[in-house]
DRENPAVEX-115970 format. One line per 3 residues: their letters; for each residue x, y, z of N, C-alpha, C. Coordinates in nm, 2 decimals. Layout:
REM DRENPAVEX-115970
a	X Y Z X Y Z X Y Z ~ ...
END
This chain:
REM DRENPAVEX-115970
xxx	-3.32 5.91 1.21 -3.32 6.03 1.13 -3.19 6.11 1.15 ~ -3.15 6.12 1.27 -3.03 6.17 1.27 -2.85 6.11 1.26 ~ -2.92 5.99 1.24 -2.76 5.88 1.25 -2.68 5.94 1.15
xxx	-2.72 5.98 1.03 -2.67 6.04 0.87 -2.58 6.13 0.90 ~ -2.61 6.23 0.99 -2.56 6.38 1.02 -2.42 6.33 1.13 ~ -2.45 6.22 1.22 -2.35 6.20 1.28 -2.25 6.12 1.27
xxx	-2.28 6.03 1.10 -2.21 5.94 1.09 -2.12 6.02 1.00 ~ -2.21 6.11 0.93 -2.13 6.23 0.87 -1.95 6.28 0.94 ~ -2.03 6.36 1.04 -1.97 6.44 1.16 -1.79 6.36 1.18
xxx	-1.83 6.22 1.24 -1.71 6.13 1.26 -1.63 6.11 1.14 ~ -1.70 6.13 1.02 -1.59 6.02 0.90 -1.51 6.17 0.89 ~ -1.58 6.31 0.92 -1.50 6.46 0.88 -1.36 6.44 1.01
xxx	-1.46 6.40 1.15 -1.37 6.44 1.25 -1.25 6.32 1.22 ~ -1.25 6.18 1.19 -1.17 6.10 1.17 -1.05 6.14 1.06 ~ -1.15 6.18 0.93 -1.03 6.23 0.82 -0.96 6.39 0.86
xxx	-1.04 6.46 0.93 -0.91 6.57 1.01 -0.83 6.52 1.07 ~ -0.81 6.39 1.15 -0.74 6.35 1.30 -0.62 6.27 1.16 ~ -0.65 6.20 1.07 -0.62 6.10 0.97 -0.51 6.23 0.91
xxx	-0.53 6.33 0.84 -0.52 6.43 0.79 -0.37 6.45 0.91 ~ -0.43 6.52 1.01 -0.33 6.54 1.12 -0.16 6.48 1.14 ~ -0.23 6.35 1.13 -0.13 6.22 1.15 -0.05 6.23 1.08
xxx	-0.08 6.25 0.93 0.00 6.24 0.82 0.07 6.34 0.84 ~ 0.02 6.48 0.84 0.15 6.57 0.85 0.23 6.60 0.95 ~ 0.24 6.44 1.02 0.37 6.48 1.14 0.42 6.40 1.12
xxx	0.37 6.26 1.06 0.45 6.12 1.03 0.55 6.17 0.87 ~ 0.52 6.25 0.80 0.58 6.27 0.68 0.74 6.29 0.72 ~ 0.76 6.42 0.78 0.88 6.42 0.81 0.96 6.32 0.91
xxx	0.89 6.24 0.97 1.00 6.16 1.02 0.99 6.02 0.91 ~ 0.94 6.01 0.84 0.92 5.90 0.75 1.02 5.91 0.68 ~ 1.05 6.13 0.60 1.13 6.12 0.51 1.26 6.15 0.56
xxx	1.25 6.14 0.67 1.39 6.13 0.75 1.47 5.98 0.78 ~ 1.39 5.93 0.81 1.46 5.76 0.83 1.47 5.71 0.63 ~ 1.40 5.80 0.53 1.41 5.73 0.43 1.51 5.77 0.39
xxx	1.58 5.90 0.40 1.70 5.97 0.35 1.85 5.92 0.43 ~ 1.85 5.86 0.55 1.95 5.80 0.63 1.98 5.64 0.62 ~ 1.85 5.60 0.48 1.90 5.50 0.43 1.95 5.50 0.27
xxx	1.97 5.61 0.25 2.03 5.63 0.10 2.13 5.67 0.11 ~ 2.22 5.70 -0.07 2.34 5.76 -0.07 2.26 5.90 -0.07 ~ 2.36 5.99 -0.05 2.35 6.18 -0.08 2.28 6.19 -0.23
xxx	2.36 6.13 -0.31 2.28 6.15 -0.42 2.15 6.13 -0.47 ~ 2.08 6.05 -0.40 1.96 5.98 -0.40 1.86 6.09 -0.33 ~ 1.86 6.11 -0.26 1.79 6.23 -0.13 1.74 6.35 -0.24
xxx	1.79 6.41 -0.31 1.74 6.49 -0.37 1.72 6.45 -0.53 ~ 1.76 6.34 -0.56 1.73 6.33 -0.70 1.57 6.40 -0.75 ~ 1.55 6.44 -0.86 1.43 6.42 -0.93 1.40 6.30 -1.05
xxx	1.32 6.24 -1.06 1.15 6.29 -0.99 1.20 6.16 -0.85 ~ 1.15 6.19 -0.73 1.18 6.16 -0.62 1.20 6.00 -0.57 ~ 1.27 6.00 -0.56 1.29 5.83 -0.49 1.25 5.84 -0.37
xxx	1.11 5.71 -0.34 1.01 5.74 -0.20 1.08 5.61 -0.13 ~ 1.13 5.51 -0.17 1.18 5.40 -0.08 1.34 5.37 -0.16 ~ 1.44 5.35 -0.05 1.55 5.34 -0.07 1.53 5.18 -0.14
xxx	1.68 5.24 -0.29 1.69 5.11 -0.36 1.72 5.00 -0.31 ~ 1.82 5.05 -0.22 1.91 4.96 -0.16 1.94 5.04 -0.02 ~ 1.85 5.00 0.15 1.91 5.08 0.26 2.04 5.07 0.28
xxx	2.14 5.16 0.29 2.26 5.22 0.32 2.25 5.21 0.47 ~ 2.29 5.09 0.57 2.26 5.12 0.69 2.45 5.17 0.72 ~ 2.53 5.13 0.64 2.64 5.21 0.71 2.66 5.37 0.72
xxx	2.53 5.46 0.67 2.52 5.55 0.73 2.55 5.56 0.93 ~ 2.46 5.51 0.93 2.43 5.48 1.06 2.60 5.49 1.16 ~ 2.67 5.39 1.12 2.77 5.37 1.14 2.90 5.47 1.12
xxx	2.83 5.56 0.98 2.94 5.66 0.98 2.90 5.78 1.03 ~ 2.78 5.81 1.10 2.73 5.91 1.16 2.83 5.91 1.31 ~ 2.91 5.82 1.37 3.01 5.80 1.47 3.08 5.80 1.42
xxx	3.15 5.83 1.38 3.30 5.88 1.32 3.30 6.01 1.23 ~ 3.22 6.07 1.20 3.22 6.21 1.14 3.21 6.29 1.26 ~ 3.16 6.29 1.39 3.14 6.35 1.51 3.13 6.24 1.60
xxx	3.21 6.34 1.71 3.18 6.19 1.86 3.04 6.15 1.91 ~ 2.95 6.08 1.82 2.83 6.05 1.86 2.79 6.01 1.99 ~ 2.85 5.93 1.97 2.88 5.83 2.15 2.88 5.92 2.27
xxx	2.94 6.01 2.27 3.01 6.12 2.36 2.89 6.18 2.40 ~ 2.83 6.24 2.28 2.77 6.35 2.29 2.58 6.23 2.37 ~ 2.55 6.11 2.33 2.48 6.04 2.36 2.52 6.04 2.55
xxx	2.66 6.03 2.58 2.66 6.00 2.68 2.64 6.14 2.77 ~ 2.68 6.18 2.76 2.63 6.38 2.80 2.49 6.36 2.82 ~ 2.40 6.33 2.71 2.24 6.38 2.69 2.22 6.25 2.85
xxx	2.25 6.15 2.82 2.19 6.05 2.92 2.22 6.08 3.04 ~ 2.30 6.12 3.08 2.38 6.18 3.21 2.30 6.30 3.29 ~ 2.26 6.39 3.15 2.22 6.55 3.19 2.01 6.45 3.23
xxx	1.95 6.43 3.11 1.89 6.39 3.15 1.83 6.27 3.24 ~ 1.91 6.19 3.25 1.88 6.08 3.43 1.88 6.21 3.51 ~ 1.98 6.28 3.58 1.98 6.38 3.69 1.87 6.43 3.68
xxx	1.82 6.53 3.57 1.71 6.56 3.52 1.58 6.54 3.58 ~ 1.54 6.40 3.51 1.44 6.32 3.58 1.46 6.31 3.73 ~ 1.55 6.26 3.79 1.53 6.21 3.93 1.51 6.39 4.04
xxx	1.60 6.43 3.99 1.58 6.58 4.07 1.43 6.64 4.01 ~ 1.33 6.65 3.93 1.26 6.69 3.88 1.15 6.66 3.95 ~ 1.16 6.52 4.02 1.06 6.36 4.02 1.09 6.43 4.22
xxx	1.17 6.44 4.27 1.19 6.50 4.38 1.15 6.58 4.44 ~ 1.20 6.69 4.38 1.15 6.85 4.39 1.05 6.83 4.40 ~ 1.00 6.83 4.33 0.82 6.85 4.30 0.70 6.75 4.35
xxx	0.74 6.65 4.38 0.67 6.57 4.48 0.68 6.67 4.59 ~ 0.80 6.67 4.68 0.80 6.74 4.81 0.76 6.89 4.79 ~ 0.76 6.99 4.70 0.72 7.09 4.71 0.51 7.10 4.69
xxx	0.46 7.00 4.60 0.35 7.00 4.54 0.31 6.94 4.70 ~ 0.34 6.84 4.77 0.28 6.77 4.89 0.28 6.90 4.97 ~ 0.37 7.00 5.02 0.38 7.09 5.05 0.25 7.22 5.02
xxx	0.20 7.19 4.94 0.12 7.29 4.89 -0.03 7.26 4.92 ~ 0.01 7.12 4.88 -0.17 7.04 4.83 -0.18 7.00 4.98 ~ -0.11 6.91 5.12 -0.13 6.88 5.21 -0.13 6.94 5.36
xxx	-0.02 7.03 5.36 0.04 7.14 5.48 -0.08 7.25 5.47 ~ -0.10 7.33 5.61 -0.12 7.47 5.62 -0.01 7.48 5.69 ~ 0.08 7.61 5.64 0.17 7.71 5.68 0.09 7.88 5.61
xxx	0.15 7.96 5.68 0.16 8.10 5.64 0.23 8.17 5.52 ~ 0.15 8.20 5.42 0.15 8.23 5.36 0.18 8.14 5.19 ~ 0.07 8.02 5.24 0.12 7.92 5.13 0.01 7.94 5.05
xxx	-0.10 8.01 5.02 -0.12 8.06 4.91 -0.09 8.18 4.83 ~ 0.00 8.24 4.87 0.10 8.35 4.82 0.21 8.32 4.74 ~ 0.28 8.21 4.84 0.40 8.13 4.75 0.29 8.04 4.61
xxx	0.20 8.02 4.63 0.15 7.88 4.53 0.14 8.04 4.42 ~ 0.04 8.06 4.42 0.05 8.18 4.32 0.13 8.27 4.28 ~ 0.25 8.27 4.34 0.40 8.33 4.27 0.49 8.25 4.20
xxx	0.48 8.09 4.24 0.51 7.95 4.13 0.40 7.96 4.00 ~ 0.34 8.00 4.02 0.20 7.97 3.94 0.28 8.07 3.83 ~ 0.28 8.20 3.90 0.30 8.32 3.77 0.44 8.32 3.74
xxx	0.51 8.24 3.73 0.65 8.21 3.67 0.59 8.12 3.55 ~ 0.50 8.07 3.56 0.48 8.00 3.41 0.47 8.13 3.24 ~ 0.40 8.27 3.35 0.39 8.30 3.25 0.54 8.35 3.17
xxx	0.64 8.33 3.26 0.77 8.41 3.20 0.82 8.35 3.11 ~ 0.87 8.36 2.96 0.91 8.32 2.88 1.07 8.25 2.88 ~ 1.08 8.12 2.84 1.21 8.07 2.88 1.36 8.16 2.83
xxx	1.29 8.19 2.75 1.43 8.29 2.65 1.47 8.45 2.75 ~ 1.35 8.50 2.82 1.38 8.61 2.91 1.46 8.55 3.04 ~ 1.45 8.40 3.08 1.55 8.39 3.16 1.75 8.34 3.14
xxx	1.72 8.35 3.01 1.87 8.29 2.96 1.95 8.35 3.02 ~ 1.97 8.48 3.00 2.06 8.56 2.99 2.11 8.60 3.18 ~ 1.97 8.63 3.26 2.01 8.64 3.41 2.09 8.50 3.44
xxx	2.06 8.38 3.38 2.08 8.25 3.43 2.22 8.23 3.38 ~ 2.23 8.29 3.29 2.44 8.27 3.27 2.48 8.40 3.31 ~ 2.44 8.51 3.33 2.55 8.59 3.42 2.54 8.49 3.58
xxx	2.44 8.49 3.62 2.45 8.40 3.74 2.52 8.27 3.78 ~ 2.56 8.17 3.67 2.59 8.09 3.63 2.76 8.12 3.60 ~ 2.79 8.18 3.50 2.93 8.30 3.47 3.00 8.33 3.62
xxx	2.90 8.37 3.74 2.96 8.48 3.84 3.04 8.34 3.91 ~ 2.93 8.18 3.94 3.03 8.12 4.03 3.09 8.01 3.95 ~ 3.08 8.03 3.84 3.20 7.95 3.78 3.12 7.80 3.70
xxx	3.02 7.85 3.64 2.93 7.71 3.59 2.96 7.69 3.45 ~ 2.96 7.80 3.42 2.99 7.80 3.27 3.04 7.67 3.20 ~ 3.01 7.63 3.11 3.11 7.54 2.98 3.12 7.43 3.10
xxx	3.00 7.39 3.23 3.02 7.25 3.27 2.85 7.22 3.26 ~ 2.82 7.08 3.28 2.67 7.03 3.28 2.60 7.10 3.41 ~ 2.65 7.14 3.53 2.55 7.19 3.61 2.42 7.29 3.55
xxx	2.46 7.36 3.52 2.33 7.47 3.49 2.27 7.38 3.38 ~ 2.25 7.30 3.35 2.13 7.21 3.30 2.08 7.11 3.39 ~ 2.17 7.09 3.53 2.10 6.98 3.56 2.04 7.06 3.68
xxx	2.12 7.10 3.74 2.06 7.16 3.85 1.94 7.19 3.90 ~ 1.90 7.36 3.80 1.78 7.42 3.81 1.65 7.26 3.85 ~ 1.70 7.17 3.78 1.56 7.07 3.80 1.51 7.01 3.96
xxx	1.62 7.01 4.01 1.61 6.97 4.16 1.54 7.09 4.23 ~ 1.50 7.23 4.15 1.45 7.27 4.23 1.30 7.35 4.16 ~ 1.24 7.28 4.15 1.12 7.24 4.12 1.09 7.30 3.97
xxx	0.93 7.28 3.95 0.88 7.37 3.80 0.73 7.31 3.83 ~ 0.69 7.48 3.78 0.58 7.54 3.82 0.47 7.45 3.75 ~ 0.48 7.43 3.68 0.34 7.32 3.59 0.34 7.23 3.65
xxx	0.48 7.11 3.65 0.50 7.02 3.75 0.40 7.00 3.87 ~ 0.41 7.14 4.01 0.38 7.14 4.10 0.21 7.15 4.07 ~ 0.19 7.22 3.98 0.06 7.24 3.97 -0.02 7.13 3.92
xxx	0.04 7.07 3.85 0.02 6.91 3.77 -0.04 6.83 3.94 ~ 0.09 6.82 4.03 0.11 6.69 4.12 0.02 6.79 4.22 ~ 0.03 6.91 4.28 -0.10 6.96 4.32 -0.23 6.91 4.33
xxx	-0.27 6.90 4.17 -0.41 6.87 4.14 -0.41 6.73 4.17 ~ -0.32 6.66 4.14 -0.38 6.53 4.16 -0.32 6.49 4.27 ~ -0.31 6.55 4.39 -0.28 6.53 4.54 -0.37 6.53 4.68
xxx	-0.46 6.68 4.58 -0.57 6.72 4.65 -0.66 6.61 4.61 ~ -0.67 6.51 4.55 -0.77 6.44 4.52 -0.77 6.29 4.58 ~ -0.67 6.29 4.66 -0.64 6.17 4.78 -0.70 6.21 4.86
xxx	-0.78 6.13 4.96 -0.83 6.14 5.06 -0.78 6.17 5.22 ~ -0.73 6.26 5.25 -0.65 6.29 5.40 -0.66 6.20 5.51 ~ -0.73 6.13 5.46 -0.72 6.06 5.57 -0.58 5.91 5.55
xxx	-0.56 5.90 5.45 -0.43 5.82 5.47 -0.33 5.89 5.49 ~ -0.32 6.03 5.47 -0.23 6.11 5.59 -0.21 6.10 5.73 ~ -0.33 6.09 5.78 -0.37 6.09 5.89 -0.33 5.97 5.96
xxx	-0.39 5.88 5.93 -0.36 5.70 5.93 -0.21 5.67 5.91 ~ -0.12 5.77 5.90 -0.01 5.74 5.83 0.09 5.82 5.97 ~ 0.01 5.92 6.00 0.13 6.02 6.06 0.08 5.93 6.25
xxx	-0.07 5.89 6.22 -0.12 5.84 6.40 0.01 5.69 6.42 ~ 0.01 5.62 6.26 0.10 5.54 6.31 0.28 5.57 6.34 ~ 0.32 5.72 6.34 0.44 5.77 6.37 0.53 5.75 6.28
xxx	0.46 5.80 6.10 0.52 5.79 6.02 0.57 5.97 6.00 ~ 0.67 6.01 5.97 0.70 6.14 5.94 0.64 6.16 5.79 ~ 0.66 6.30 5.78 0.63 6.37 5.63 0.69 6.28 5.53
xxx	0.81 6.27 5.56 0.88 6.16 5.44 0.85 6.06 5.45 ~ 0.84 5.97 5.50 0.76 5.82 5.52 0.65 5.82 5.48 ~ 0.54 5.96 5.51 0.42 5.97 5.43 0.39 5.97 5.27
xxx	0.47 6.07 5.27 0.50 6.04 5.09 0.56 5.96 5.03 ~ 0.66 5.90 5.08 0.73 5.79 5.02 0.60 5.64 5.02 ~ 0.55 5.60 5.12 0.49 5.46 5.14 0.34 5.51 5.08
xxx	0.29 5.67 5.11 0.14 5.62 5.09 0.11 5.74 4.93 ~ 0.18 5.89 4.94 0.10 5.95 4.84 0.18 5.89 4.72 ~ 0.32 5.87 4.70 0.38 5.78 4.57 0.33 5.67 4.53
xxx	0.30 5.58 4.58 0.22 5.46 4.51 0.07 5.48 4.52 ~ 0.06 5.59 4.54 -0.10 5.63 4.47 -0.07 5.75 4.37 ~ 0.02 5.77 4.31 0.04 5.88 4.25 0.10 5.86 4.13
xxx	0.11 5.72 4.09 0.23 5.69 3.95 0.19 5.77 3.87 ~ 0.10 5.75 3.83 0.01 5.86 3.71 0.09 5.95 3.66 ~ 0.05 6.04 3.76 0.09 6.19 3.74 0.25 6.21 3.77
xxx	0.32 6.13 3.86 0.49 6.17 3.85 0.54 6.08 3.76 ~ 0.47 5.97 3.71 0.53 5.92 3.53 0.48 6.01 3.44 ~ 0.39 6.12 3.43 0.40 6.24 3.31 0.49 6.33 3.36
xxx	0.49 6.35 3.47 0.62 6.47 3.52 0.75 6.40 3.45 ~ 0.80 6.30 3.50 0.91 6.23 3.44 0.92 6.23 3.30 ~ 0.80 6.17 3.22 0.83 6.20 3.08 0.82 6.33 3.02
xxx	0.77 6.41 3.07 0.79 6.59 3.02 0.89 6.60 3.08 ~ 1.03 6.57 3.13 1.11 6.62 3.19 1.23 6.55 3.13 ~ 1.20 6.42 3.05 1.26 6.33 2.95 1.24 6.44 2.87
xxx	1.14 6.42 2.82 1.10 6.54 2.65 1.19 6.67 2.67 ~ 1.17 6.73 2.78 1.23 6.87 2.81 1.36 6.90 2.78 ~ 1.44 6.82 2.88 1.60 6.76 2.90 1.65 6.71 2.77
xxx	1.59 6.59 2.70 1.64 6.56 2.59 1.65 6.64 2.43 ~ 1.53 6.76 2.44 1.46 6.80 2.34 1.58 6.97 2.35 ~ 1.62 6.99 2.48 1.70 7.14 2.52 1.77 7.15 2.40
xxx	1.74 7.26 2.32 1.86 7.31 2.27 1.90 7.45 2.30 ~ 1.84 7.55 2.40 1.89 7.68 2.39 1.97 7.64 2.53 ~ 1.92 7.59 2.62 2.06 7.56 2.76 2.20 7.56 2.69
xxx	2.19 7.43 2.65 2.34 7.38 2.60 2.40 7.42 2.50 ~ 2.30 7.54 2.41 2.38 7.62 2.34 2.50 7.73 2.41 ~ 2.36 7.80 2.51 2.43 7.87 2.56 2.56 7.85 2.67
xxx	2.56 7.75 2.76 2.62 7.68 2.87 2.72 7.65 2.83 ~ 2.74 7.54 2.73 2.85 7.49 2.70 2.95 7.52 2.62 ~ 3.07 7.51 2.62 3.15 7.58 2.51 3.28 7.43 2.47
xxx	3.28 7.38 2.55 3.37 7.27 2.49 3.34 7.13 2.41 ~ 3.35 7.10 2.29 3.29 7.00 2.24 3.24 6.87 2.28 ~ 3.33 6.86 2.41 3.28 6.69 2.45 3.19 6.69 2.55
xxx	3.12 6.85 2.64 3.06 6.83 2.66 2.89 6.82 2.60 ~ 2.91 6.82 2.45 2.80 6.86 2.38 2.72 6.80 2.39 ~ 2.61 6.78 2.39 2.45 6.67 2.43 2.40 6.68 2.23
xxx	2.30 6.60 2.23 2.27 6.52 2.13 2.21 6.66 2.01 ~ 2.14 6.75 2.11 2.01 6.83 2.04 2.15 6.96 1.97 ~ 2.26 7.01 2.06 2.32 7.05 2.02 2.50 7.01 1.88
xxx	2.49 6.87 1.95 2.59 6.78 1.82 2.54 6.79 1.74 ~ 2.41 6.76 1.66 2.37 6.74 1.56 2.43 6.88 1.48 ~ 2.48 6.93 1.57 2.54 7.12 1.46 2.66 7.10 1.39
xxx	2.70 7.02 1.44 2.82 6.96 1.43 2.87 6.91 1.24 ~ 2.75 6.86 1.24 2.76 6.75 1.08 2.71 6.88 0.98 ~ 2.69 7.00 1.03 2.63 7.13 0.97 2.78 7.21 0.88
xxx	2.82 7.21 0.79 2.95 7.33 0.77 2.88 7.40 0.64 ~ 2.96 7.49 0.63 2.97 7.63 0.53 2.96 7.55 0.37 ~ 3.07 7.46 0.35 3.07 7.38 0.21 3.01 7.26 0.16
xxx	2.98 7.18 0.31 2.94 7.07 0.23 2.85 7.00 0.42 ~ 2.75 6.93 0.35 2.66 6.87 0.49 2.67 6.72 0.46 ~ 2.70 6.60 0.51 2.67 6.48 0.51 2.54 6.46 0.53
xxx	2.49 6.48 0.42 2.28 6.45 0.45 2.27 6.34 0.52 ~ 2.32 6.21 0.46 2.30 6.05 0.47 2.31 6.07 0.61 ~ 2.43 6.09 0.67 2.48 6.06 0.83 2.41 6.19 0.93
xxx	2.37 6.32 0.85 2.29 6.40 0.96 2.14 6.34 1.02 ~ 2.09 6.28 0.87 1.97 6.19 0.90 1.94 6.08 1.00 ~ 2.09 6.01 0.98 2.06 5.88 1.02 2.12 5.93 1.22
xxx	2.18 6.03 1.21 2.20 6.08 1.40 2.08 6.13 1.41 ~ 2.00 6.22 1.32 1.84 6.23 1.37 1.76 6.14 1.43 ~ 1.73 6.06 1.35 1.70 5.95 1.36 1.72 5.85 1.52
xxx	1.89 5.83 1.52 1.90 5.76 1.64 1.84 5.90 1.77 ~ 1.85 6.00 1.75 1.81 6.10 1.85 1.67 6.13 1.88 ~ 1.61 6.09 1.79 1.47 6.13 1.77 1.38 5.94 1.85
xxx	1.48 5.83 1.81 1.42 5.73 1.87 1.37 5.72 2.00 ~ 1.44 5.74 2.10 1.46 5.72 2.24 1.30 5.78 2.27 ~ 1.29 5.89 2.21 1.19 5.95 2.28 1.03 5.89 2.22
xxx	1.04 5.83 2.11 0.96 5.77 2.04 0.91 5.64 2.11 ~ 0.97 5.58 2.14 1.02 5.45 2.23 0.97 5.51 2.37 ~ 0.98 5.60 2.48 0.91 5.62 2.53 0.84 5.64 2.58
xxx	0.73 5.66 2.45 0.61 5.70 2.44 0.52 5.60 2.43 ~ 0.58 5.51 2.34 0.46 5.42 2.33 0.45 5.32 2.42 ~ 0.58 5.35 2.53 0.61 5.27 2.65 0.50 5.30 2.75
xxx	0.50 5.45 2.76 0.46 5.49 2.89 0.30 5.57 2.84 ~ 0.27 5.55 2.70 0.18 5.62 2.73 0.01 5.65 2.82 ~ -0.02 5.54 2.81 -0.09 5.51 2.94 -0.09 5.57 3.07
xxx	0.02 5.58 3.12 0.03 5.66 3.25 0.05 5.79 3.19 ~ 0.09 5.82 3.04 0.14 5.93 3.01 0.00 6.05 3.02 ~ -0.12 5.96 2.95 -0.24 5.99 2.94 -0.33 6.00 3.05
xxx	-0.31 5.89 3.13 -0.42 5.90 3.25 -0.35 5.99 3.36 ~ -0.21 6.04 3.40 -0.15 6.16 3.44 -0.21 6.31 3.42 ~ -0.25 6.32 3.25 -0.30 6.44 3.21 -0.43 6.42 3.24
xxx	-0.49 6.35 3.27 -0.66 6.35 3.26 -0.71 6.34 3.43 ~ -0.62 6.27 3.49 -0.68 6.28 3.65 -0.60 6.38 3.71 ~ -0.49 6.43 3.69 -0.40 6.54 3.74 -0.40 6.65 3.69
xxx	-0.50 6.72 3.60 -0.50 6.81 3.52 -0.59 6.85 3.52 ~ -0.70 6.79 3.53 -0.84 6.85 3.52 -0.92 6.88 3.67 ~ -0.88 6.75 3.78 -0.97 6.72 3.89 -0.86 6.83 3.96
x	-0.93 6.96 4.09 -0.89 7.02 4.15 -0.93 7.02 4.30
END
């Protein structure tokens, strides 16, 4: 009697999720399709949906209209540091939280906690006079730095799913005269991939995806990273659509490619480290 109503239910909840999909696959679709045309083609009417003929030397002249390469090697640079200081930090601070009694460590956990609510844009400004005073300015540190020393979701993330190991391989770990570090290193990290492979890829996504840091940070062109070059192919009289697309494009892969790499741990990270307290 009721199978009707719920077979219903799914075909609605499938064609909303169906629905969903499309309106986020459209623009990268019509992005890789415009970085295979001439300029002229991109806007014609009535619309050309698949290139006549793909133009991959787009591709090719998207490196030579701006230092592509350059600006690739910057993003890779800022983000590896990135990841590994991020992946650090916050292991040792979150083990700190979820495993130790010290004084006053629920005071500090809940003043990490309420930095989440501060909005990233209210800290720009303290973070380059601070940055301005000892001389950071117009170099990669003030993007890489800050990550070595922790973030608050992070800790809270690797928190939750820390408290849900059993202390007693702490224990078993410290009777055989292993220290704090040897503890985390041999027993909570290889029970923990989960959750510090989502830290890692939110910190990929974060690092790679920056555009207000390295707007504001940087001032000399070569140190430019990918999210901010792309401004580059932008002028007053004339834009190279073909070659802005096709550097979208190569910018936009990496993290695409990521995803469908990691997502498994990406997903079972958020679901045992996010929910269980």
């Amino acid at each position: 009697m009721n199978s009707r109503p719920i077979r219903l239910s799914r075909v609605l909840i499938y064609a909303g999720l169906g629905f969903g999909t499309l309106f986020c696959v459209v623009p990268l679709l019509w992005q890789i399709r415009s970085s295979l045309m001439p300029i002229e083609d991109i806007f014609k009417l009535p619309l050309i949906l698949v290139p006549r003929q793909p133009e991959f030397r787009n591709y090719l002249e998207a490196f030579t209209l701006v230092p592509l390469a350059r600006y690739y090697v910057n993003t890779v640079v800022v983000v590896g540091s990135c990841v590994v200081g991020a992946v650090l930090s916050n292991i040792s601070i979150a083990y700190a939280f979820a495993r130790l009694e010290f004084p006053g460590k629920r005071i500090m956990f809940a003043a990490s906690m309420a930095t989440l609510m501060l909005p990233v844009s209210v800290q720009l400004i303290p973070l380059f006079l601070e940055w301005n005073l000892i001389g950071g300015v117009n170099t990669l540190y003030p993007l890489i730095v800050p990550a070595f020393f922790g973030n608050a979701f992070f800790i809270f993330l690797l928190v939750q799913f820390f408290r849900t190991i059993p202390r007693d391989y702490d224990e078993a770990a410290l009777m055989d005269g292993a220290g704090y570090p040897q503890t985390i290193a041999r027993v909570i990290v290889p029970m923990s991939t989960p959750a510090i492979a989502t830290v890692a890829i939110f910190q990929f996504m974060f690092s790679w995806n920056d555009f207000m840091g390295p707007l504001i940070f940087l001032q000399d062109r070569d140190l430019y990273t990918l999210s901010v070059g792309l401004r580059s192919f932008l002028s007053t009289f004339y834009t190279p659509w073909p070659e802005l697309m096709a550097a979208s494009t190569m910018t936009v892969l990496p993290l695409i490619v990521l995803f469908f790499l990691a997502q498994r741990h990406f997903i079972r990270g958020l679901a045992t480290g996010g929910l269980k307290g």
